[in-house]
PALUMBA-705460 format. One record per residue (C-alpha): residue in one letter; x, y, z. Coordinates in Angstrom, 1 decimal. Layout:
# PALUMBA-705460
   rest     east    north       up
      A        X        Y        Z
...
END
This chain:
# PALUMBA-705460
   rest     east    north       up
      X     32.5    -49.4     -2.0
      X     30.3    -52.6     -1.6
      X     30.9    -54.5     -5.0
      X     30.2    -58.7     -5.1
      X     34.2    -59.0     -5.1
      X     35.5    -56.1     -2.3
      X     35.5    -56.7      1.2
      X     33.2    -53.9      2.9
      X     32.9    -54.2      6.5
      X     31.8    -50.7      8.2
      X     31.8    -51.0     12.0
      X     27.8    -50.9     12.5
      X     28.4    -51.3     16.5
      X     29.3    -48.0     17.1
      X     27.0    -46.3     14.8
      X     24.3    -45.4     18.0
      X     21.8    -46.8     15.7
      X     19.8    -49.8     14.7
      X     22.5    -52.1     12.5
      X     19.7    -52.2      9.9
      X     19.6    -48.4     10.0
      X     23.5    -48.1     10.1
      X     23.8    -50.0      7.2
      X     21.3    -48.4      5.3
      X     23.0    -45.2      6.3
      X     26.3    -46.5      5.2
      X     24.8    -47.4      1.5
      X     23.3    -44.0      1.1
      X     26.8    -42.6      1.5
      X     28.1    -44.8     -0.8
      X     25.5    -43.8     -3.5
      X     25.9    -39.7     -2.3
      X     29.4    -40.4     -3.0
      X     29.3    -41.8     -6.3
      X     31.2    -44.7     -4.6
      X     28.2    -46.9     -5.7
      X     27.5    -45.8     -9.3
      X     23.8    -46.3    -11.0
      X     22.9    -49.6    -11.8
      X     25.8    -51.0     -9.9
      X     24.5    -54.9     -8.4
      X     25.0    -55.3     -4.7
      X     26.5    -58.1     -2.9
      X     23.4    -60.6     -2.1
      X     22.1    -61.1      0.9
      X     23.7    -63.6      2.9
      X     27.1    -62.4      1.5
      X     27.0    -59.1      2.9
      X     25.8    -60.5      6.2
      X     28.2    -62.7      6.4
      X     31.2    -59.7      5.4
      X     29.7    -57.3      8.3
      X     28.6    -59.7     11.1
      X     24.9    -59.2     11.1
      X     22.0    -61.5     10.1
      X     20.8    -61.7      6.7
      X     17.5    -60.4      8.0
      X     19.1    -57.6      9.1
      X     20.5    -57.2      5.1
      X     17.5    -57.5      4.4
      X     15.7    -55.0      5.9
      X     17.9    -52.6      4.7
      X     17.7    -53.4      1.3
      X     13.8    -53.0      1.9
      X     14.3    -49.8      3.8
      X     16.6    -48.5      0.5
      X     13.9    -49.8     -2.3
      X     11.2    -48.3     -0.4
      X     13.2    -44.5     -0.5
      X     14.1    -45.3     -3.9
      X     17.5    -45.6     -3.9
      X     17.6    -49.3     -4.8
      X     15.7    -51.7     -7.0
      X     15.2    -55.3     -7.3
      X     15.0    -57.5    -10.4
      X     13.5    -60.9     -9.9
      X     15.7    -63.4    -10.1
      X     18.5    -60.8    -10.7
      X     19.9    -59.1     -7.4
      X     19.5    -55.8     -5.7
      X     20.8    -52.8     -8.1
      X     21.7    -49.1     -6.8
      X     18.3    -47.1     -8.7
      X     19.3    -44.1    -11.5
      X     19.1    -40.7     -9.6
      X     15.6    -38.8     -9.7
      X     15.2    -35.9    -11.6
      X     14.0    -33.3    -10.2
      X     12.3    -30.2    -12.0
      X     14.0    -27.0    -10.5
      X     12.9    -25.2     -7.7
      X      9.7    -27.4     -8.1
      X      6.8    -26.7     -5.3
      X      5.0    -29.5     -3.0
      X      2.8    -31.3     -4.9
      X     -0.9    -30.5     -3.4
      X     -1.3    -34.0     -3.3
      X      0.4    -34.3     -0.5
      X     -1.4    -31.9      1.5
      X     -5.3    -32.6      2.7
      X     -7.6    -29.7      2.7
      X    -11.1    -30.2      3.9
      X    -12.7    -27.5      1.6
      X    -11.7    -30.0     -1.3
      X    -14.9    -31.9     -0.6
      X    -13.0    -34.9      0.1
      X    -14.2    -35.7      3.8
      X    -18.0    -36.0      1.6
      X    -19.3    -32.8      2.8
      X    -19.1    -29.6      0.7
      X    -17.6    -26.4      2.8
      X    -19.4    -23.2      2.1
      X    -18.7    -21.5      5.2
      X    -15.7    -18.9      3.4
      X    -15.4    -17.7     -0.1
      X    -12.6    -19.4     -2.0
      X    -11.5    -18.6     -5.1
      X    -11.3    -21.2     -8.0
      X     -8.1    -21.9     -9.9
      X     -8.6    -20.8    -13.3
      X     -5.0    -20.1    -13.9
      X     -3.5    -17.6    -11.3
      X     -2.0    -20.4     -9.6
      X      0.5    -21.0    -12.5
      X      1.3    -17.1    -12.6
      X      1.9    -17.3     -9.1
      X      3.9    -20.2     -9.4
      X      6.1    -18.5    -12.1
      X      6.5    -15.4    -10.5
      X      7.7    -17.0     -8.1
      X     10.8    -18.7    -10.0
      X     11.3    -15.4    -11.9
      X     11.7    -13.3     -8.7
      X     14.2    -16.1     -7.3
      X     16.6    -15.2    -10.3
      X     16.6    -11.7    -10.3
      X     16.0    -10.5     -6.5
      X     19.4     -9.3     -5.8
      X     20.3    -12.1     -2.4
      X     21.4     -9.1     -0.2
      X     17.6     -8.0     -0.6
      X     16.3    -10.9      0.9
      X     18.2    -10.9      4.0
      X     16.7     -6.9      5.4
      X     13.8     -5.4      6.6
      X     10.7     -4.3      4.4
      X     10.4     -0.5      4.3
      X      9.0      2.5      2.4
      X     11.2      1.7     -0.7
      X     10.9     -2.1     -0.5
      X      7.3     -2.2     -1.3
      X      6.8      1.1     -3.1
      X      6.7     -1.1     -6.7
      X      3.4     -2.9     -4.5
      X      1.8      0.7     -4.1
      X      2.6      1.9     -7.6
      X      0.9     -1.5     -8.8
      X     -1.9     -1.1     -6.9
      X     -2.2      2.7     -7.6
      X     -2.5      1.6    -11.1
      X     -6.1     -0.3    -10.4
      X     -7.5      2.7     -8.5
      X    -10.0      5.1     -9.9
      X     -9.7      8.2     -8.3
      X    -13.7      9.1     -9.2
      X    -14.6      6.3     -6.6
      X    -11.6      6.7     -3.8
      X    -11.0     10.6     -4.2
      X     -7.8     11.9     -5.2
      X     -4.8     10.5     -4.0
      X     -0.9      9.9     -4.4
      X      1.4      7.1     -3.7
      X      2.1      8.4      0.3
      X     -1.7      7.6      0.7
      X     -1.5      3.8      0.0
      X      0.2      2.2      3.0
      X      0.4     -1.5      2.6
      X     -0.3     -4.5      5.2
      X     -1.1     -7.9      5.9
      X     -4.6     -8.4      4.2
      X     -7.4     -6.4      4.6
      X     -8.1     -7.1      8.1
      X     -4.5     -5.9      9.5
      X     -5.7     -3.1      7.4
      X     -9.0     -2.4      9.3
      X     -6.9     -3.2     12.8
      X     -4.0     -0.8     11.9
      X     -6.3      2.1     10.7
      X     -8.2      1.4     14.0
      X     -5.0      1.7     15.9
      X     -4.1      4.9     14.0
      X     -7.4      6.9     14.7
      X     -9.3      5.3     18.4
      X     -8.4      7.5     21.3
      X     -9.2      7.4     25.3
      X     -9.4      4.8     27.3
      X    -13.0      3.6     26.1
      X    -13.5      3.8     22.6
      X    -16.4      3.0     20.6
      X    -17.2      1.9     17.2
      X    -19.9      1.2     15.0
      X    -20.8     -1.6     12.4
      X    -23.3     -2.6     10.4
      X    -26.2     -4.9     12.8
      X    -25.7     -7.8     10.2
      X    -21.6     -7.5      8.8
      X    -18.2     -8.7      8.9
      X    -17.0     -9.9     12.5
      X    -13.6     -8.9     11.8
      X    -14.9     -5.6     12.6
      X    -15.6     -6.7     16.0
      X    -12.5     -8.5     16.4
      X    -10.2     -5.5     15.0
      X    -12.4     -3.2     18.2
      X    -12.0     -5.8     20.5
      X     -8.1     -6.0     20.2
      X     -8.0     -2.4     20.3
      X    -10.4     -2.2     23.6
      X    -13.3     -0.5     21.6
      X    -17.4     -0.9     22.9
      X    -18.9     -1.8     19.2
      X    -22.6     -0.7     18.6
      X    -24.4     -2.4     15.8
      X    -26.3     -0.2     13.3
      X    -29.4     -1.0     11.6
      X    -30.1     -1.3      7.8
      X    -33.2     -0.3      5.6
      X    -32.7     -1.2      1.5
      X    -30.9      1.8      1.1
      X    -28.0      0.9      3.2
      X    -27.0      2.3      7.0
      X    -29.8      3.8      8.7
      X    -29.1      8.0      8.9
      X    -31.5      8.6     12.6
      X    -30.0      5.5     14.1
      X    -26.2      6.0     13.5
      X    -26.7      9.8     14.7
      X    -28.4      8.3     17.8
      X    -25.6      5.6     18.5
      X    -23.0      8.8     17.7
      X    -24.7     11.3     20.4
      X    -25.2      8.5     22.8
      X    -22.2      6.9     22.6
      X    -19.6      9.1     21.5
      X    -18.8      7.1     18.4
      X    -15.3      7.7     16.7
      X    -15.1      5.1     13.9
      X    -17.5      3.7     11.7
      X    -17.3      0.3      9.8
      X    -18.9     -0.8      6.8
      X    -18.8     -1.7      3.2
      X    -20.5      0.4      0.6
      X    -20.1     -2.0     -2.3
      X    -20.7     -5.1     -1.1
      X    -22.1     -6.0      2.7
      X    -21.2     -9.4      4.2
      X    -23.2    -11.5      4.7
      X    -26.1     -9.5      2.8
      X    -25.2     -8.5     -0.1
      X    -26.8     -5.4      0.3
      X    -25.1     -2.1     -1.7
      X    -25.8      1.7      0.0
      X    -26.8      3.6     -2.7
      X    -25.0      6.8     -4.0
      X    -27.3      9.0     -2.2
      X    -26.9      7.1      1.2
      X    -23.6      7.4      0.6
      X    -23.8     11.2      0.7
      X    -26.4     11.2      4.0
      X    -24.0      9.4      6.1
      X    -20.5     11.1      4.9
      X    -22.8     14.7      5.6
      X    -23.2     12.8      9.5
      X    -20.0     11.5      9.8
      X    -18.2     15.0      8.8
      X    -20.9     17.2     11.0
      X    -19.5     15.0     14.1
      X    -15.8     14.3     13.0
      X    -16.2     10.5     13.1
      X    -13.9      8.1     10.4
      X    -15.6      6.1      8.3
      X    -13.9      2.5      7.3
      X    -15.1      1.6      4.2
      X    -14.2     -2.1      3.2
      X    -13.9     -3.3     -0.2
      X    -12.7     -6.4     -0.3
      X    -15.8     -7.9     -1.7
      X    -16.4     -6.1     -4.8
      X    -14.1     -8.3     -7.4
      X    -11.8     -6.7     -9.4
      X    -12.5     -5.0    -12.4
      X    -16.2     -4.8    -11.3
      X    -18.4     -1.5    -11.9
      X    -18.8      0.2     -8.9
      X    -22.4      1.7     -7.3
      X    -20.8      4.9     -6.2
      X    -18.3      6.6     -5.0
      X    -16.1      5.3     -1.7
      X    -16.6      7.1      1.7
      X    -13.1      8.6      1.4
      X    -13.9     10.3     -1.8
      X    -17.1     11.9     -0.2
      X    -14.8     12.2      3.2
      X    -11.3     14.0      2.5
      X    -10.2     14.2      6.0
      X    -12.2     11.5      7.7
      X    -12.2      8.3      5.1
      X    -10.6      5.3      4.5
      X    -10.6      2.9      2.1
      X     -9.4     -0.6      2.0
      X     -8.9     -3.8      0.3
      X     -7.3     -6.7     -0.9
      X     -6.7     -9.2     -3.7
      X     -7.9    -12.4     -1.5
      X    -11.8    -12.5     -3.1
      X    -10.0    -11.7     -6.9
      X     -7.1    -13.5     -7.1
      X     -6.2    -16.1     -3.8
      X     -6.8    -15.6     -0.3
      X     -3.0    -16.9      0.6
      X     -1.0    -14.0     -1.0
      X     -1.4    -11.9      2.7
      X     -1.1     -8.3      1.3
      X     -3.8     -5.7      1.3
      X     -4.1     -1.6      1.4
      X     -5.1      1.0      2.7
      X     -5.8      4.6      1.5
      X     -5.6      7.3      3.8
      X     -7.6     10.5      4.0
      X     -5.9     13.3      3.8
      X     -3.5     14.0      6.6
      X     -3.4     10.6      8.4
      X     -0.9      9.0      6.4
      X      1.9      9.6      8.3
      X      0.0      8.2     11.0
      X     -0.7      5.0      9.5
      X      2.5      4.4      8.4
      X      3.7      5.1     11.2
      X      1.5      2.2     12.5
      X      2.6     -0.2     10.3
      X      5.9      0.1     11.0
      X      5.8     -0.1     14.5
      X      3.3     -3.2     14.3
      X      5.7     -5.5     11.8
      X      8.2     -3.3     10.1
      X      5.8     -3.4      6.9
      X      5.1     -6.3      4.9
      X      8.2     -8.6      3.5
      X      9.6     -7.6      0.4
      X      9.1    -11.5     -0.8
      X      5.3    -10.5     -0.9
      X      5.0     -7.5     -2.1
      X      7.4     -7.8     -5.3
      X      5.0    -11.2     -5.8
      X      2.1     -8.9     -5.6
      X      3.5     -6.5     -8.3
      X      4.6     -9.0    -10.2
      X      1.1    -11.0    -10.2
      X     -1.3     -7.4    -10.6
      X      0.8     -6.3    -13.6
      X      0.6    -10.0    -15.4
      X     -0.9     -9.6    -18.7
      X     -3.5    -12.0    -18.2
      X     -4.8    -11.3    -15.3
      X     -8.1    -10.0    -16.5
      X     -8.6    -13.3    -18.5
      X     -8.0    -15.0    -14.9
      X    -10.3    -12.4    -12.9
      X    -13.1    -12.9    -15.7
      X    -13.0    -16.8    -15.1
      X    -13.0    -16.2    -11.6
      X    -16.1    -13.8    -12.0
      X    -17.6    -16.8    -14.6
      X    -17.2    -19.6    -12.0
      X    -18.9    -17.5     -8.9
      X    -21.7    -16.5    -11.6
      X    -22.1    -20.7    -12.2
      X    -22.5    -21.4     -8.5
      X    -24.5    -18.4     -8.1
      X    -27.2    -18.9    -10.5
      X    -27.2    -22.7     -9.8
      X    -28.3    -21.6     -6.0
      X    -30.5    -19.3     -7.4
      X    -32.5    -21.9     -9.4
      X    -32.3    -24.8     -7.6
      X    -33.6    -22.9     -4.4
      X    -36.0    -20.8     -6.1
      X    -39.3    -19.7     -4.7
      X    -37.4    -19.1     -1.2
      X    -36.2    -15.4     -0.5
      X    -32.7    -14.6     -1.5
      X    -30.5    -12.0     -1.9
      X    -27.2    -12.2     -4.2
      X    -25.5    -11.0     -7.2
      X    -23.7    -12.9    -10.0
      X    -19.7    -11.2     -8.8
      X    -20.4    -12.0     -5.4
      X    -19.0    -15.4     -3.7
      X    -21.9    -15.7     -1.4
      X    -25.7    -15.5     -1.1
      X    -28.4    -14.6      1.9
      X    -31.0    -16.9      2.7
      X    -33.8    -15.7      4.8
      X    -35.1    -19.1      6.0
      X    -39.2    -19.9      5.8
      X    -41.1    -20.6      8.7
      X    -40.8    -22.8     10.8
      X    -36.0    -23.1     10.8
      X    -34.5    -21.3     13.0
      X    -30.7    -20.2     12.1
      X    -28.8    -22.4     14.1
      X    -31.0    -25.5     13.6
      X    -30.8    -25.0     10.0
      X    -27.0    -24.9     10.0
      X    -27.2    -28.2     12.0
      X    -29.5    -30.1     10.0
      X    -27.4    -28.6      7.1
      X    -24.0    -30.2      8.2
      X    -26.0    -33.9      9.4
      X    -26.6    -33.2      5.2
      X    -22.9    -32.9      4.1
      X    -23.3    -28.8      4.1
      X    -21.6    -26.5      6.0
      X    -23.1    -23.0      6.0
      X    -23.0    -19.8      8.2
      X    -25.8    -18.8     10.8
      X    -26.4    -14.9     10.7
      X    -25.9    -15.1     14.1
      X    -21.7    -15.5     13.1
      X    -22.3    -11.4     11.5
      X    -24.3    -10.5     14.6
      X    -23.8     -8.6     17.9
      X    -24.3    -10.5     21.2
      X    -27.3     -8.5     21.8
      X    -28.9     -7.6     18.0
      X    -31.9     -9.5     17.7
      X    -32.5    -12.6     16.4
      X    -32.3    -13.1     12.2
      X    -33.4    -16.7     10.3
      X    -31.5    -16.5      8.0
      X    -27.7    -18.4      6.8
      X    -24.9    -17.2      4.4
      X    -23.9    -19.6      1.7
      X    -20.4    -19.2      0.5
      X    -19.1    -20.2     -3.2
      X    -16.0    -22.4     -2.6
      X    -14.2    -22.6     -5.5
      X    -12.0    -25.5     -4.3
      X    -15.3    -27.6     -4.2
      X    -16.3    -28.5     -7.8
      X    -19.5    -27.3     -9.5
      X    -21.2    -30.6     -9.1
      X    -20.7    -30.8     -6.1
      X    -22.1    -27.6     -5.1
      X    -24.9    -28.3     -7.0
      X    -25.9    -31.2     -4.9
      X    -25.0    -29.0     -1.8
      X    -28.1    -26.9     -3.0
      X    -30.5    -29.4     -3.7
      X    -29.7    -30.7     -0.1
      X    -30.5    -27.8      1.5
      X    -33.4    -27.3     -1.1
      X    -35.2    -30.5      0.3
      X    -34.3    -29.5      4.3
      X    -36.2    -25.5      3.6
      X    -38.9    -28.2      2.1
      X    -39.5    -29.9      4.8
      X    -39.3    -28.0      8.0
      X    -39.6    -29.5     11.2
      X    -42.8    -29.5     13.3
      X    -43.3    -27.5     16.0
      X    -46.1    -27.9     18.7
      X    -47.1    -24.4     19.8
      X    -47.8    -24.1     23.5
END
């Protein structure tokens, strides 16, 4: 114990360390101990020097090493005192302080190249389902595999927000669970593509995890054309003779980057294609919020046998909880479970008891209606600061379309955008290599970058679309 009138004289030598170090070392112990007790004074400096043989610099700079971690103080004029232990709040998370995320707007330029949700309170219900899962998982379950059992509370939760007038009818061996909607699209991919050279089909203008789910499975993808009522009937039967289509991709509900919606009796065209020529249909909802009125029914409800429907709570509630579903058609379940398991096992039981936990949380339609308030700010703010340009957009949907006027191309746009503290998304990032060319940009509502801040995001790229750069033709 190092006290002003006890001889402590550790043996720093043969630490293998610095002697400053070792005798900071040897001070924590003391205070880990309870050897040196709060508030106790320590020798001063010279004293201890001279009682272990080392310079009083060397003291010194252990004293500072110890102050500086908190477990010492100094009092002018007074001496150096062992600090009162820290408190700390139980099973407290990282403080996001410490972390640095760029879409916070703090590196000056506003990120609106992916959706984010705001907080608006699920991150407190996350947080405390959290602790309340710690104290009643049973220890033994967090030490095995995830299987049909672990996560069937997950499927009955999410059961509970399905309608079965929009998916079709379905029970709880339907629903197979995985990480996020787009392990969803790659398993259901995995479960259906046969020969050696399969094809797929997207939408021209759509999601490029589409493409990336056919390119790990070894899939051709062939875009497909749009009109205002959604995928074009003549050109996806063309694409299906030609090219011996077996899935096809797409989102009813919402189409990114678009916004576009197939109507009800689009809906009904295709699913009469897809069934005359066996092909699956992949219809992707993750971009319809919760709790949001639909347009029409899914493609698995018009499809028994030959559609699928997926999504995820990452546009509702927070992209980092990695769960999403999928609901087979009727007699592929077994198949994609089947997948699942043999791709991860399933998804951890840590996750999907958080998931049930957070879907059945009895305010979690106040938290999805603020989420839904927040995009509708953002949203209409775009919409009147750029008006008189032609956009396409809806108030519960974290993004907008922006065909650019004459005179920007997509990729200079996006440029001249990010010289102007904006980073936006060229519609070439939704296209095919070989579509043809679209002027046009996606704009994405970040909730992580504040309102104001978004708001002079627009009016920057308000005074770019005003002034477009000259051109000399030739």
């Amino acid at each position: 114990m190092i006290v002003s009138d006890t001889i402590w004289q550790p043996n720093l030598a043969e630490s293998g360390k610095p002697k400053y170090q070792a005798l900071a070392q040897a001070i924590r112990e003391g205070v880990t101990t309870g050897q040196l007790l709060p508030g106790e004074k320590l020798p001063p400096v010279r004293d201890l020097a001279y009682r272990v043989s080392v310079t009083p610099g060397t003291v010194a700079r252990a004293y500072k090493l110890l102050i500086d971690e908190g477990h010492l103080h100094a009092g002018v004029g007074r001496g150096t005192f062992v600090s009162e232990p820290k408190v700390q709040p139980v099973r407290s998370l990282p403080s996001a302080d410490r972390f640095f995320d760029p879409t916070l707007d703090r590196d000056g330029q506003a990120h609106l190249l992916s959706p984010k949700m705001p907080d608006v309170g699920q991150g407190e219900i996350i947080r405390a389902a959290m602790h309340e899962l710690a104290d009643t998982t049973a220890p033994d379950m967090l030490l095995r595999y995830p299987t049909r059992d672990t996560d069937l509370p997950a499927r009955e939760a999410f059961a509970g927000t399905l309608d079965p007038k929009h998916i079709g009818a379905f029970d709880i061996h339907n629903i197979v669970a995985s990480h996020g909607g787009q392990n969803a699209i790659l398993m259901i991919l995995q479960s259906v593509l046969e020969g050696a050279n399969p094809v797929i089909a997207v939408d021209e203008l759509s999601y490029g995890g589409f493409r990336s789910a056919g390119v790990l499975c070894r899939a051709e993808v062939i875009g497909i054309p749009w009109d205002d009522d959604g995928p074009m009937v003549d050109a996806l039967e063309v694409a299906i003779k030609e090219h011996k289509i077996q899935v096809f991709c797409t989102s009813a509900e919402v189409c990114n980057p678009t916004v576009k919606q197939t109507t009800p009796e689009r809906r009904e065209q295709i699913a009469t294609l897809a069934q005359a020529y066996g092909v699956h249909i992949i219809d992707d909802d993750c971009y319809r919020l919760m709790n949001t009125e639909r347009v029409g029914p899914s493609y698995r409800a018009l499809l028994p046998g030959l559609g699928w429907y997926l999504t995820s709570p990452s546009k509702s509630i927070t992209a980092s909880l990695r769960i999403g579903f999928a609901v087979a058609p009727k007699g592929w379940s077994k198949a994609l479970t089947r997948t699942a398991t043999f791709t991860s096992f399933g998804v951890t039981r840590i996750v999907t008891d958080l998931y049930a936990a957070i879907i059945q949380h009895p305010d979690l339609n106040v938290i999805v209606d603020r989420v839904k308030a927040r995009i509708s700010d953002d949203i209409l703010a775009a919409v009147r600061i750029l008006d008189g340009y032609d956009m396409r957009y809806s108030e519960t949907v974290p993004f907008l379309w922006l065909d650019l006027p004459m005179g920007w191309r997509a990729g200079e746009f996006c440029q001249a955008a990010e010289a102007a503290g904006v980073l936006i998304k060229s519609a070439d990032d939704f296209a095919l290599r070989e579509s043809r060319s679209v002027h046009a940009v996606r704009i994405a509502v970040n909730g992580l970058v504040p309102h104001a801040h978004f708001v002079q995001a627009m009016e920057r790229l308000r005074d770019l679309l005003d002034h477009p750069p000259e051109r000399i033709a030739i």
